[in-house]
N, CA, C and O of each residue as an XYZ file, in Angstrom:
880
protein
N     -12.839     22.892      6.700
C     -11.840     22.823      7.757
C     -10.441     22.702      7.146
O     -10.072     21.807      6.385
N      -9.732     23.713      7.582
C      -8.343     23.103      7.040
C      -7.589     21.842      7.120
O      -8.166     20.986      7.789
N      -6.322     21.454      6.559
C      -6.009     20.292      7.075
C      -5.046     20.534      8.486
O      -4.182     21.410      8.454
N      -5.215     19.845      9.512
C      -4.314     19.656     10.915
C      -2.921     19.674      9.879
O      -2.792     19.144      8.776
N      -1.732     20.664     10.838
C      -0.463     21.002     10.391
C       0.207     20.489     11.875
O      -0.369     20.467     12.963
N       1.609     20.085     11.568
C       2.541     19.566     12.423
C       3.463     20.610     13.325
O       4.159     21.538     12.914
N       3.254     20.180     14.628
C       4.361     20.860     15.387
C       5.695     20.103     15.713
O       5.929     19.320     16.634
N       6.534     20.568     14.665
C       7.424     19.797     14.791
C       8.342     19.946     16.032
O       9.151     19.074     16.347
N       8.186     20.992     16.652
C       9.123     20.989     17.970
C       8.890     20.204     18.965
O       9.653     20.016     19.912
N       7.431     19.529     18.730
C       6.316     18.501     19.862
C       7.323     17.072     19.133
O       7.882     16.180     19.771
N       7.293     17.235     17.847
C       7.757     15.970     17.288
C       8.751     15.433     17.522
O       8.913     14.220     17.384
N       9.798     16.405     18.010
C      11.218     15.932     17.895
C      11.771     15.989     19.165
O      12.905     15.641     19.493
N      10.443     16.689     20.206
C      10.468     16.442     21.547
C      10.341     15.186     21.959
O      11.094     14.730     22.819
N       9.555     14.606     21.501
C       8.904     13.079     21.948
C      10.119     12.025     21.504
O      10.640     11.204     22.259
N      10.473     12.260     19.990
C      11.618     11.583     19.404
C      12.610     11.566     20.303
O      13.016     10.442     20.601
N      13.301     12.814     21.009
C      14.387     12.855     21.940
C      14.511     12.395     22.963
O      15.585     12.122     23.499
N      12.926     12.159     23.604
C      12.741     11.832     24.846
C      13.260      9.901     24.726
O      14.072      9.396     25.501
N      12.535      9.113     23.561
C      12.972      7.787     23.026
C      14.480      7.735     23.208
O      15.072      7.167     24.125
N      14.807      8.151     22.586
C      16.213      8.384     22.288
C      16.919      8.171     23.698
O      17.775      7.293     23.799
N      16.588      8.924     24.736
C      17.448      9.409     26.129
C      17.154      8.188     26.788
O      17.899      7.866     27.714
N      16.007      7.292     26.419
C      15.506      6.162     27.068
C      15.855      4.991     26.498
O      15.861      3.870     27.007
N      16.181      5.365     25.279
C      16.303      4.146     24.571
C      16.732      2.808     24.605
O      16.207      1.974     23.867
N      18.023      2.395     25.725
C      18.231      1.053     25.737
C      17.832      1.086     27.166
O      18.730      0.411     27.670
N      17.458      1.258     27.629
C      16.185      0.920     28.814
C      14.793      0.591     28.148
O      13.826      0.115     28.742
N      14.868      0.965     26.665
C      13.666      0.003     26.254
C      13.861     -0.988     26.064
O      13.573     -2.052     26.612
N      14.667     -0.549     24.803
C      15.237     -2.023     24.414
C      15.717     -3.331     24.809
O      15.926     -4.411     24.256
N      15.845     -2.682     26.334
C      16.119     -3.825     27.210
C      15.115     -4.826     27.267
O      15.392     -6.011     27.456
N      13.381     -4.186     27.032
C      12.539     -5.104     27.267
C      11.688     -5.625     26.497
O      10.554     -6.097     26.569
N      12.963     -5.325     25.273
C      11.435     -5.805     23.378
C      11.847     -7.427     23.492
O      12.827     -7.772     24.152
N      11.300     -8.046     23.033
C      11.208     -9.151     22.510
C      12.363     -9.620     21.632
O      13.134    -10.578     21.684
N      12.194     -8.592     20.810
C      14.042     -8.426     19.935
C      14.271     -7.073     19.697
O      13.627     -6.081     19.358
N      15.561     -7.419     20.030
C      16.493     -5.599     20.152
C      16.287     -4.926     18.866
O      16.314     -5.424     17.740
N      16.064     -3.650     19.236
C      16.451     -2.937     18.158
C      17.414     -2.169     17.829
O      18.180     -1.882     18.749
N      17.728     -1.550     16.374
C      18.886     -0.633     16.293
C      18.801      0.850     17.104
O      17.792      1.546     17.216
N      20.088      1.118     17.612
C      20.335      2.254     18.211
C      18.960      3.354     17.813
O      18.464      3.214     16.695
N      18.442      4.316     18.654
C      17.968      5.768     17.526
C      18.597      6.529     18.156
O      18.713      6.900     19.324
N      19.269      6.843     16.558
C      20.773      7.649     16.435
C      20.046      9.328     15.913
O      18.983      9.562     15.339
N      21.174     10.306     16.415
C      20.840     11.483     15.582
C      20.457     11.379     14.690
O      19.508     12.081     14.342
N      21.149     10.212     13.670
C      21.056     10.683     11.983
C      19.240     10.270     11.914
O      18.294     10.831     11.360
N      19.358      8.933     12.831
C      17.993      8.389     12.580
C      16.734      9.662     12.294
O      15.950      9.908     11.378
N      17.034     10.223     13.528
C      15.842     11.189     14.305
C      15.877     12.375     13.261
O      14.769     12.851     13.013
N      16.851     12.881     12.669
C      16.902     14.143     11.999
C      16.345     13.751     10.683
O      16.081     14.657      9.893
N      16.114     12.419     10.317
C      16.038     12.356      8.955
C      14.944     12.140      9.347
O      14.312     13.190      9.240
N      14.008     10.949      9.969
C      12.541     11.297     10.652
C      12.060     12.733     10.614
O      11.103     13.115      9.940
N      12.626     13.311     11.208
C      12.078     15.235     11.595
C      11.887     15.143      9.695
O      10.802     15.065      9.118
N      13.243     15.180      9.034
C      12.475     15.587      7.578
C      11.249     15.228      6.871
O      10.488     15.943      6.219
N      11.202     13.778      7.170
C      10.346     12.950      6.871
C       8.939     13.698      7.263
O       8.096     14.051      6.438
N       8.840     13.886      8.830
C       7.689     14.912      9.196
C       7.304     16.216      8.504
O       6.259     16.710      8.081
N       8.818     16.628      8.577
C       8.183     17.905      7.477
C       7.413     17.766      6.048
O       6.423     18.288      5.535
N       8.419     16.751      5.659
C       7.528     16.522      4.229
C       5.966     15.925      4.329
O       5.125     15.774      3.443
N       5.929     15.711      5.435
C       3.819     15.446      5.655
C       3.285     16.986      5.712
O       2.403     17.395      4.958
N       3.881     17.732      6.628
C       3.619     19.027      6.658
C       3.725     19.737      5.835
O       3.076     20.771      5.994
N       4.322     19.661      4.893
C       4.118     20.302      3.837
C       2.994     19.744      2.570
O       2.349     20.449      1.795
N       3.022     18.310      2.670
C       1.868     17.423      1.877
C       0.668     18.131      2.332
O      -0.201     18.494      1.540
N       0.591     18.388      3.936
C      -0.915     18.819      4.222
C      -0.965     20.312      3.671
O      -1.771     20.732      2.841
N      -0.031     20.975      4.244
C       0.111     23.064      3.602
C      -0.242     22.635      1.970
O      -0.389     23.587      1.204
N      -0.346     21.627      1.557
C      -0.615     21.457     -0.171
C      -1.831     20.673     -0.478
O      -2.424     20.759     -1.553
N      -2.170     19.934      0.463
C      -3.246     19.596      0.418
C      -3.710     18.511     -0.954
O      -4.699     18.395     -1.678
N      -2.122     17.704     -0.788
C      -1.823     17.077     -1.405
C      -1.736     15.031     -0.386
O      -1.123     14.689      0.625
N      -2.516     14.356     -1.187
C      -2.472     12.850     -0.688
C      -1.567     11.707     -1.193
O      -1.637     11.463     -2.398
N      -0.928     11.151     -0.617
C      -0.176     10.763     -0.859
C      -0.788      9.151     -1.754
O      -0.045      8.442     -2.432
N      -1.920      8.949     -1.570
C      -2.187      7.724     -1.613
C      -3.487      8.116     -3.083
O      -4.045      7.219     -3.716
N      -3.667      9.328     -3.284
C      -4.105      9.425     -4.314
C      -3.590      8.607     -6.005
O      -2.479      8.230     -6.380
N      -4.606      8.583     -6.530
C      -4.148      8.299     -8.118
C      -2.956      9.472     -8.816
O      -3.000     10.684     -9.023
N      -2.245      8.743     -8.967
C      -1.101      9.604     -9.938
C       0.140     10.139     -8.630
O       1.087     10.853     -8.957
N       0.003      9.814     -7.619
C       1.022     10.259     -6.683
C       2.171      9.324     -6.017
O       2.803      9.609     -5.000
N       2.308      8.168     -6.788
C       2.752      6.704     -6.229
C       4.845      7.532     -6.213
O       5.767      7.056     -5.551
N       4.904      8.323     -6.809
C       6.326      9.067     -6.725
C       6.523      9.269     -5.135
O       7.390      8.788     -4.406
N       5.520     10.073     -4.844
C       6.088     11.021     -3.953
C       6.041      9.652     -2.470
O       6.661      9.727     -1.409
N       5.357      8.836     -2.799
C       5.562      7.556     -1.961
C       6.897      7.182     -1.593
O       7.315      7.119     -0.436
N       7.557      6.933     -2.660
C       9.628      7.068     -3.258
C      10.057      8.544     -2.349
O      10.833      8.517     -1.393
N       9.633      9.337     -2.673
C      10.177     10.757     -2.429
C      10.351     10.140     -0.866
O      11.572     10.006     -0.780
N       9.946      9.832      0.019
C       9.208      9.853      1.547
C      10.414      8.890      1.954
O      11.128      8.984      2.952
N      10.451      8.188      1.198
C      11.319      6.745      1.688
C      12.754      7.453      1.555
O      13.438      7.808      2.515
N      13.076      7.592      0.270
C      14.282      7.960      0.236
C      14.722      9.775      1.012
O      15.733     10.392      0.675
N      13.931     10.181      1.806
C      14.174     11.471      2.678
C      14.721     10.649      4.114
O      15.612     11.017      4.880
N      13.567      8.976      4.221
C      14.110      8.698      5.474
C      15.473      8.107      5.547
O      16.120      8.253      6.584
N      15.985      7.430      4.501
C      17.168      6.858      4.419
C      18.864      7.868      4.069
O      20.057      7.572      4.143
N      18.097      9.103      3.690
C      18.962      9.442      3.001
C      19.008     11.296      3.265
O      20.069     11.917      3.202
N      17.973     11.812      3.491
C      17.873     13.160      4.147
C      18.080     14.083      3.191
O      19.138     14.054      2.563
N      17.043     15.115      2.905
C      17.346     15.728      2.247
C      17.096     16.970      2.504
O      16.249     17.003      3.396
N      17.593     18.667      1.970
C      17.211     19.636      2.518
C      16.277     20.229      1.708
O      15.876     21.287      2.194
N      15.764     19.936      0.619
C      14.505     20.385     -0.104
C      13.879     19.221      0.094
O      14.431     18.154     -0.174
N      12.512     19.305      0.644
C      11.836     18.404      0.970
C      10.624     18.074      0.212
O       9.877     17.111      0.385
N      10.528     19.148     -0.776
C       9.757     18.972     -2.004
C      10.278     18.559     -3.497
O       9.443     18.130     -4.293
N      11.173     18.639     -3.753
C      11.493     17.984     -4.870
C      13.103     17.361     -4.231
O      14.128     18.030     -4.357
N      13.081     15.883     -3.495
C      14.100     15.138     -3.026
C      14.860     14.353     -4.131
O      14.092     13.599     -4.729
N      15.875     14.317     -4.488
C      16.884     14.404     -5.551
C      17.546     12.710     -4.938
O      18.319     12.827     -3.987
N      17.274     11.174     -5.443
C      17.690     10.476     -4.388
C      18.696      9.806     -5.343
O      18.223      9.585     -6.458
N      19.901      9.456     -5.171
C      20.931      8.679     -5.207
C      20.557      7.472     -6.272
O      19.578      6.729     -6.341
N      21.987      7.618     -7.227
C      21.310      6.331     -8.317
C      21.114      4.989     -7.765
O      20.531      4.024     -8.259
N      21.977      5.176     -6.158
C      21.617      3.729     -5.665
C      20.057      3.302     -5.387
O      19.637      2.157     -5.221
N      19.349      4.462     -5.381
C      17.999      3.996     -5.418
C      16.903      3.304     -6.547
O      15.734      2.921     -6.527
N      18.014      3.384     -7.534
C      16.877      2.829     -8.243
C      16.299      1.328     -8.327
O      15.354      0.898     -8.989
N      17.294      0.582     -7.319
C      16.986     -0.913     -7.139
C      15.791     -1.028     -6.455
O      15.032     -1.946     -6.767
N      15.394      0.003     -5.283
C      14.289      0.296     -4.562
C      12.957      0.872     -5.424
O      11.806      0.518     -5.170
N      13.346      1.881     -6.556
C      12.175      2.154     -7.598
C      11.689      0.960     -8.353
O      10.505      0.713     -8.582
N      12.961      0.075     -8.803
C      12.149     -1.033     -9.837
C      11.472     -2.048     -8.332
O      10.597     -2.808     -8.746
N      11.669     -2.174     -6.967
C      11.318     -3.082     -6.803
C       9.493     -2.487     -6.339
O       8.510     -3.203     -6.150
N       9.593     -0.938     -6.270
C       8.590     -0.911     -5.803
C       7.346     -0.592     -6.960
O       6.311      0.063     -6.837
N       7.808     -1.210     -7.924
C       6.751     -0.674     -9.282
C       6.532     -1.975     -9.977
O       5.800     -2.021    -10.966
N       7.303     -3.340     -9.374
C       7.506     -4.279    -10.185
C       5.719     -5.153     -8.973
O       5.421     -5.358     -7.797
N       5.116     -5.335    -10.391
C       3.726     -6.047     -9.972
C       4.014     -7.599    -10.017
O       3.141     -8.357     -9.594
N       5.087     -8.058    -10.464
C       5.052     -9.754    -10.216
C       5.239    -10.356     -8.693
O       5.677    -11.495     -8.532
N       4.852     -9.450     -7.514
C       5.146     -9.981     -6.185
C       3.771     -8.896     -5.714
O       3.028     -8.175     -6.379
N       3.880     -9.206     -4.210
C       2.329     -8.693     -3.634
C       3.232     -7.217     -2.622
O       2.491     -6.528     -1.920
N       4.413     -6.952     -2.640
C       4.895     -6.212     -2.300
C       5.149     -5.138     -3.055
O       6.226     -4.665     -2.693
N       4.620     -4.457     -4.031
C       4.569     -2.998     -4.842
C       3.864     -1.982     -4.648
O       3.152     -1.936     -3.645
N       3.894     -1.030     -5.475
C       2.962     -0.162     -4.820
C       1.208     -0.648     -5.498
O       0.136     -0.325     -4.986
N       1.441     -1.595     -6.918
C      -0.167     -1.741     -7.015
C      -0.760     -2.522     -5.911
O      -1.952     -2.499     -5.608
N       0.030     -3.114     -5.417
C      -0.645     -4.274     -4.647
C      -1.419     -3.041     -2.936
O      -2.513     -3.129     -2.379
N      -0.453     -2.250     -2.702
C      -0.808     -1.375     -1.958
C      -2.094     -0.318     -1.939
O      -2.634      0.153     -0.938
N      -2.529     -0.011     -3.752
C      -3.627      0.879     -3.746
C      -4.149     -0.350     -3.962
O      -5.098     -0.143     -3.206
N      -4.381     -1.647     -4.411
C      -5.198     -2.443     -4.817
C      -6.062     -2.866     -3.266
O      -7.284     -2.988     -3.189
N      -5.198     -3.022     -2.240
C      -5.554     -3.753     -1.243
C      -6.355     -2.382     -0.652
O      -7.373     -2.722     -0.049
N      -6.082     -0.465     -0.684
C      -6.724      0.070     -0.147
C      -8.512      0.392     -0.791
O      -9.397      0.970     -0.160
N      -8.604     -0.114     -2.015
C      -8.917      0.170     -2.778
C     -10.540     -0.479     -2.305
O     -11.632      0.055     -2.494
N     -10.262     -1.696     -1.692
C     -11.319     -2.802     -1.680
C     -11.013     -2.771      0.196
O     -11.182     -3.706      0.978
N     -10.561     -1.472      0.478
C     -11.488     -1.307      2.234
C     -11.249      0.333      2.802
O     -10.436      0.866      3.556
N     -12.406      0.792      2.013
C     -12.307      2.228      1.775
C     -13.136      2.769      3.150
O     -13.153      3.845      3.749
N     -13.991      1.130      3.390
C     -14.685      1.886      4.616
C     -14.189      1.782      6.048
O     -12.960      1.720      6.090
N     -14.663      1.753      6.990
C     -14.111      1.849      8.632
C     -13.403      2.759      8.778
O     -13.139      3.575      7.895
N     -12.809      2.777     10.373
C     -12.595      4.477     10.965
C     -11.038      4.644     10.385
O     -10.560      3.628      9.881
N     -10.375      5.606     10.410
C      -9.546      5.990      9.957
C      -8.522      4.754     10.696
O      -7.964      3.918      9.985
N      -8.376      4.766     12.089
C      -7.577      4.451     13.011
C      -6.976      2.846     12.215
O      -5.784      2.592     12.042
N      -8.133      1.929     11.825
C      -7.983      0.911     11.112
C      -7.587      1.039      9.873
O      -6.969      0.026      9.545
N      -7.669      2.002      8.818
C      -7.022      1.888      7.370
C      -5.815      2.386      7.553
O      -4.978      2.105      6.694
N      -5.319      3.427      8.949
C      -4.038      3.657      8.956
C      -2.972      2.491      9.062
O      -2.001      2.406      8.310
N      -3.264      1.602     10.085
C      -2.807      0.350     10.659
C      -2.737     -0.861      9.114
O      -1.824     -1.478      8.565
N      -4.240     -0.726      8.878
C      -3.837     -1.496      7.623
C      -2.765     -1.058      6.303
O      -2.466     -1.817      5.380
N      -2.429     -0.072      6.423
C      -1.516      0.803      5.350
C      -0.221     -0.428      5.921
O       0.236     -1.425      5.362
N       0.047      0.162      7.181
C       1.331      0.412      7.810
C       1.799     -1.648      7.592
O       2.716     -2.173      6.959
N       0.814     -2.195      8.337
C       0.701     -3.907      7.986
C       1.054     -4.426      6.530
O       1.809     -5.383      6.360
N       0.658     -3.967      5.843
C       0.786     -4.174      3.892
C       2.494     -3.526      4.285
O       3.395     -4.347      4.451
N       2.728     -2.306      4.379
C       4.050     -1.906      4.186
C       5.015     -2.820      4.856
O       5.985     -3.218      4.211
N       4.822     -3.221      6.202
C       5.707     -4.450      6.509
C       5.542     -5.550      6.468
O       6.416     -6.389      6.689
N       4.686     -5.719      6.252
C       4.733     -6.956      6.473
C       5.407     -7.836      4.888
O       5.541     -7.166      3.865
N       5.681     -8.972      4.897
C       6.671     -9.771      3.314
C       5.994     -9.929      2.432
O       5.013    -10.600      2.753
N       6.004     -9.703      1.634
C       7.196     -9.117      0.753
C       6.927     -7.470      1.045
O       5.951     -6.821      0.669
N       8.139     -6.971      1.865
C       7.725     -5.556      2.046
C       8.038     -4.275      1.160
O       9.205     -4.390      0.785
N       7.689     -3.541      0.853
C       8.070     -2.418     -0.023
C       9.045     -1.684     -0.809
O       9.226     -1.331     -1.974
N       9.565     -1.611      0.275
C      10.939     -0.555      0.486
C      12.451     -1.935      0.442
O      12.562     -2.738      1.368
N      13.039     -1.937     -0.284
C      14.197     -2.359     -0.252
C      15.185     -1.260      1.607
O      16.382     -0.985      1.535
N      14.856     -1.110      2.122
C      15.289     -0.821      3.435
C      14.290      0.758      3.877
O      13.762      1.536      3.083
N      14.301      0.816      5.214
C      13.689      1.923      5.940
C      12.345      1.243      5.837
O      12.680      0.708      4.779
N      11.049      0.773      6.024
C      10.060      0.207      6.046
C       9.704      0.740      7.125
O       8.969      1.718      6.985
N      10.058      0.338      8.542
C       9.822      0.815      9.751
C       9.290      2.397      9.751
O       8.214      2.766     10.222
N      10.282      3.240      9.120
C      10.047      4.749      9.284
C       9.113      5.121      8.246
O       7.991      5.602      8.404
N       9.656      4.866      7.257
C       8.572      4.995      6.017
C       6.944      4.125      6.149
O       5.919      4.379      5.518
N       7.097      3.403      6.853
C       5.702      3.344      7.188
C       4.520      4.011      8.097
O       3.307      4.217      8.136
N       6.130      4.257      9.020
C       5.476      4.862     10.160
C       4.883      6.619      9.660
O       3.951      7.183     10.234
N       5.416      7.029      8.876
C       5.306      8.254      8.370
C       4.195      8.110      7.365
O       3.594      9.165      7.160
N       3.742      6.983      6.636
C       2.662      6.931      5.739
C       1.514      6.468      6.337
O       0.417      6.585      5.791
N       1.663      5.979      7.355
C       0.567      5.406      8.811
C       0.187      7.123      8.994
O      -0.929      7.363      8.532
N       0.821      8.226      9.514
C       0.759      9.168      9.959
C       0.071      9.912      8.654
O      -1.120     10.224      8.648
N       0.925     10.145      7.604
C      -0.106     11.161      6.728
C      -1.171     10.272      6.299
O      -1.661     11.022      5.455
N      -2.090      8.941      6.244
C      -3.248      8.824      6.699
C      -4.220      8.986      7.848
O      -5.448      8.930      7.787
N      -3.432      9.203      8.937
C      -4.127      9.392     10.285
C      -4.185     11.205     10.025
O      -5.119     11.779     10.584
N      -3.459     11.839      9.412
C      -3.402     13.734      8.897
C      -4.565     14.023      8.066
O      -5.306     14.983      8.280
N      -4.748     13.032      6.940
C      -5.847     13.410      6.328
C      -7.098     13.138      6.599
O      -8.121     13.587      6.083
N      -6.874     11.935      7.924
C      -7.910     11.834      8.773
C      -8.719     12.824      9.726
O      -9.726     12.628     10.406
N      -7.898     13.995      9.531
C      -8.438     14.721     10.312
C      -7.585     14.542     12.020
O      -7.850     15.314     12.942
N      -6.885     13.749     12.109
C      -6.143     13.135     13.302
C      -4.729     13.132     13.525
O      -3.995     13.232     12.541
N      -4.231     13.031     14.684
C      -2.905     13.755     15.234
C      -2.068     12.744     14.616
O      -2.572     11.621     14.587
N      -0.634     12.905     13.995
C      -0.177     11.567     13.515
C       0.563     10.608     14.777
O       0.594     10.720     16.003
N       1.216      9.467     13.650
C       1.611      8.726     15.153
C       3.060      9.153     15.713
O       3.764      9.281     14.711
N       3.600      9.350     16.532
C       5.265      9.723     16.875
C       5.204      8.625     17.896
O       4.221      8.194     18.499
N       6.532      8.243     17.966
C       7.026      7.344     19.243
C       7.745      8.375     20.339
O       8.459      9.376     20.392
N       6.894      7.207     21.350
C       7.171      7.951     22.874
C       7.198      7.327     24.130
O       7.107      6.131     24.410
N       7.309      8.125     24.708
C       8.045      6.699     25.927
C       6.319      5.848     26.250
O       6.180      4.630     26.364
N       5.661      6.450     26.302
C       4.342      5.466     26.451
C       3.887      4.457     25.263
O       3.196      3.468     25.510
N       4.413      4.847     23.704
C       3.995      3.504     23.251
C       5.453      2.549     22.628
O       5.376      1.388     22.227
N       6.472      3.212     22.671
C       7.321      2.366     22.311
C       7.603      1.429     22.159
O       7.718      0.886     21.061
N       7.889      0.738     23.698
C       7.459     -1.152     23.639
C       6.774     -1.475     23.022
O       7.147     -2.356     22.247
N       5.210     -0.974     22.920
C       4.514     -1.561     22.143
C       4.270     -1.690     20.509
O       3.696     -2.561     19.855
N       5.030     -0.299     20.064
C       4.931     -0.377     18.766
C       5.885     -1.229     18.391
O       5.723     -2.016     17.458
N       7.211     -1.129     19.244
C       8.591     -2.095     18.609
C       8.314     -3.671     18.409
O       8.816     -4.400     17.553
N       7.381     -4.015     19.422
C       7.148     -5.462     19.462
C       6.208     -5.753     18.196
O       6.226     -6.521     17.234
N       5.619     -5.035     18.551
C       3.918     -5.514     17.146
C       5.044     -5.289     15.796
O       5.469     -6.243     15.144
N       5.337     -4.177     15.589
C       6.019     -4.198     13.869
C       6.898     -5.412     14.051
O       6.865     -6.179     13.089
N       7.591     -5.732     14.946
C       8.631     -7.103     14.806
C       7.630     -7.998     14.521
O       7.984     -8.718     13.587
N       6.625     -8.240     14.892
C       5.627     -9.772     14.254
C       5.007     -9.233     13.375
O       4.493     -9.973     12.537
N       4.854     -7.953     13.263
C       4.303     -7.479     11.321
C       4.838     -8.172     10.853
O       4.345     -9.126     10.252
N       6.800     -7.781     11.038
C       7.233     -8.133      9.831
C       7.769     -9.575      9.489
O       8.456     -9.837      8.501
N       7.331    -10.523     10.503
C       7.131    -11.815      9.914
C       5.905    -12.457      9.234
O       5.814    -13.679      9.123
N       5.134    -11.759      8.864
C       4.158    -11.979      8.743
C       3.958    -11.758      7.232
O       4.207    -10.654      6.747
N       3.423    -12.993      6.317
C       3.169    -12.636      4.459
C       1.648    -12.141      4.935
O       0.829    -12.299      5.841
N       1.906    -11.257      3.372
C       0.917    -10.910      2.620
C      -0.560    -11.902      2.440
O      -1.697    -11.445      2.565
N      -0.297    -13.051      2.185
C      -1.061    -14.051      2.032
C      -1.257    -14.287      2.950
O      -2.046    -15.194      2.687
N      -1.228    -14.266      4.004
C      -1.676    -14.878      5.319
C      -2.821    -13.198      6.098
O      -3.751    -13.156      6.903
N      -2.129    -12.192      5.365
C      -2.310    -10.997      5.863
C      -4.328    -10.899      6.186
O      -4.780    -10.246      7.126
N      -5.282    -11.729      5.135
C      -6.385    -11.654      5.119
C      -6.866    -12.583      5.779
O      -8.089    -12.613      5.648
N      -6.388    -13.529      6.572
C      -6.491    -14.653      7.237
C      -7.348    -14.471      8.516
O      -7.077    -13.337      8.911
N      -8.138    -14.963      9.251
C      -9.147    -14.963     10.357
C      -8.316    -14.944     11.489
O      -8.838    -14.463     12.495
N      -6.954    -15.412     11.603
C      -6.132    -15.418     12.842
C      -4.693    -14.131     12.984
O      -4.120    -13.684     13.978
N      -4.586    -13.974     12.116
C      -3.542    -13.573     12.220
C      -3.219    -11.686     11.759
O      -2.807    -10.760     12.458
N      -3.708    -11.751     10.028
C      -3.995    -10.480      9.831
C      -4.700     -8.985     10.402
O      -4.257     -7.893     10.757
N      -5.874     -9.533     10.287
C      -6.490     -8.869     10.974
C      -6.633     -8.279     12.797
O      -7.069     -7.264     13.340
N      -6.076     -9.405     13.205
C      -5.811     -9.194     14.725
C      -4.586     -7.996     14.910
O      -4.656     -6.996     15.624
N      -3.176     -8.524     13.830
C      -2.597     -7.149     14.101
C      -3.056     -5.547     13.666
O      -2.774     -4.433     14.109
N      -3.986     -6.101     12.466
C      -4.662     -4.744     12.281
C      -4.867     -3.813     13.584
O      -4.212     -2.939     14.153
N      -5.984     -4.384     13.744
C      -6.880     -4.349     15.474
C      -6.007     -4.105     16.149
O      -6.401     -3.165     16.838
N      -4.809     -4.399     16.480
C      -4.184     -4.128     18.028
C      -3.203     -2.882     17.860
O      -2.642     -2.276     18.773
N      -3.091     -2.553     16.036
C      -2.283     -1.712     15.975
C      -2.991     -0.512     16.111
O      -2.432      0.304     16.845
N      -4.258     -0.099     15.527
C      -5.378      0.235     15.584
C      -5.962      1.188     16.695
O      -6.385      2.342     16.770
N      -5.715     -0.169     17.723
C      -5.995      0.177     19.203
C      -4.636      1.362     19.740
O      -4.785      2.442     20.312
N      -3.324      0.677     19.306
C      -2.509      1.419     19.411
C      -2.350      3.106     19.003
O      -2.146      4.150     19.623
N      -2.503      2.822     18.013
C      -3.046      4.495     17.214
C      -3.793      5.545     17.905
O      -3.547      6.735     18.103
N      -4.724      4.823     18.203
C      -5.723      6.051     18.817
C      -5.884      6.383     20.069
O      -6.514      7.376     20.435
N      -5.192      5.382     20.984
C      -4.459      5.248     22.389
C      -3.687      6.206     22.492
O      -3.754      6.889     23.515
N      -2.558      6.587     21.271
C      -1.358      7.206     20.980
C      -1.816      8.779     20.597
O      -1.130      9.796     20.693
N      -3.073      8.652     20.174
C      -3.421     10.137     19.372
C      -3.132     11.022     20.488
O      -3.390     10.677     21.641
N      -2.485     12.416     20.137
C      -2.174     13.231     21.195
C      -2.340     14.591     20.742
O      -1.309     14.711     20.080
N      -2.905     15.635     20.656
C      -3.267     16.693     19.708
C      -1.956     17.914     19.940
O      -1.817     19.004     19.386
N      -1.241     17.342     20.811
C       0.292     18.291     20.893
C       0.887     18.571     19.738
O       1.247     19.690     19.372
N       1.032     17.241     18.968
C       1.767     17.341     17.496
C       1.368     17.940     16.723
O       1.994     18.035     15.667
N       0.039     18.667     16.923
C      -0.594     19.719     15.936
C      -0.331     20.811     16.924
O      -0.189     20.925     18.141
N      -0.330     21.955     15.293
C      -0.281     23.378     15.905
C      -1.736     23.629     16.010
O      -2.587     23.006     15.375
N      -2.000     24.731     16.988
C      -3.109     25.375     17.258
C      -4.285     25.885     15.969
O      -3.934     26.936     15.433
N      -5.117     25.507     15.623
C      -5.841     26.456     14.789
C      -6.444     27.399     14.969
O      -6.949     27.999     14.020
């Protein structure tokens, strides 16, 4: 079977629709969020493309030897780029490379294949959620963009799942804005805990596949 490819005109439909709604959501999160601005949304759209093109390559992001193109993803969302295969990012990034390679905290990228490493099994819907939880939750990854860059590495695991990725839309919005806000209070160390971890797994989970919508794919 090939891999599911992105319709990005579905993508940036749904994105726009947020957007037109947007502080009528925000009116009702728990805590406000920042504007979603053009720049936001256009650099997202890149971000999408570069999954779409990961899948046309048939390339994983979470594979051995690919922990770069992890960097590549982040710095497209912060920073936008028009080659979306070899992204060229700003020397200001390299505070974000050493922090995401540096193993003396539970926020790097080993700690990320380490933790996927030891729960290879259950349905996709749950290792996506658990990706996305490790990425925000503290000590989080990304010296800034976490939110998008997760949300986009949540998605090219739910792609190689065989499954539609996640986009925000007026039906899950509230809900995703609220849950990542208590992700991201939430440590690492607590992350395996009987109360707390795992429950956001689960509800994000639930969220995901609630959300799956096969629009965002093109036709095969």
């Amino acid at each position: 079977m090939p891999n599911p490819r992105l319709d990005l005109a579905a993508v940036e439909f749904s994105l726009r629709e947020v957007q037109s709604q947007f502080k009528a959501i925000n009116d009702t999160l728990e805590s406000a969020r920042d504007q979603l601005s053009d720049e936001v949304i256009e650099r997202l759209l890149v971000g999408y493309d570069y999954l779409d093109w990961l899948q046309a390559e048939d390339v994983d992001l979470l594979a051995r030897g690919n922990s770069r193109r992890l960097l590549d993803l982040n710095c497209l969302v912060l920073f936008g780029r028009p080659n979306v295969r070899r992204p060229d990012c700003c020397e200001g990034f390299a505070a974000t490379e050493q922090r995401f390679y540096d193993d003396s905290h539970l926020g790097g990228v080993r700690s990320l294949m380490n933790y996927l490493a030891d729960r290879m099994d259950g349905s996709v819907w749950r290792r996506a959620a658990g990706v996305y939880v490790h990425i925000l939750s503290e000590p989080q990854m990304f010296l800034e963009g976490n939110h998008r860059s997760g949300a986009l590495i949540m998605s090219h695991v739910l792609l190689r799942g065989g499954k539609p990725p996640f986009v925000l839309s007026l039906a899950n919005a509230r809900d995703y804005y609220d849950w990542s806000n208590l992700t991201k209070s939430t440590r690492k160390r607590a992350f395996g805990s009987l109360i707390k971890g795992p429950g956001l797994q689960s509800r994000l989970a639930r969220l995901l596949e609630e959300s799956a919508d096969p629009k965002y794919l093109t036709p095969t």
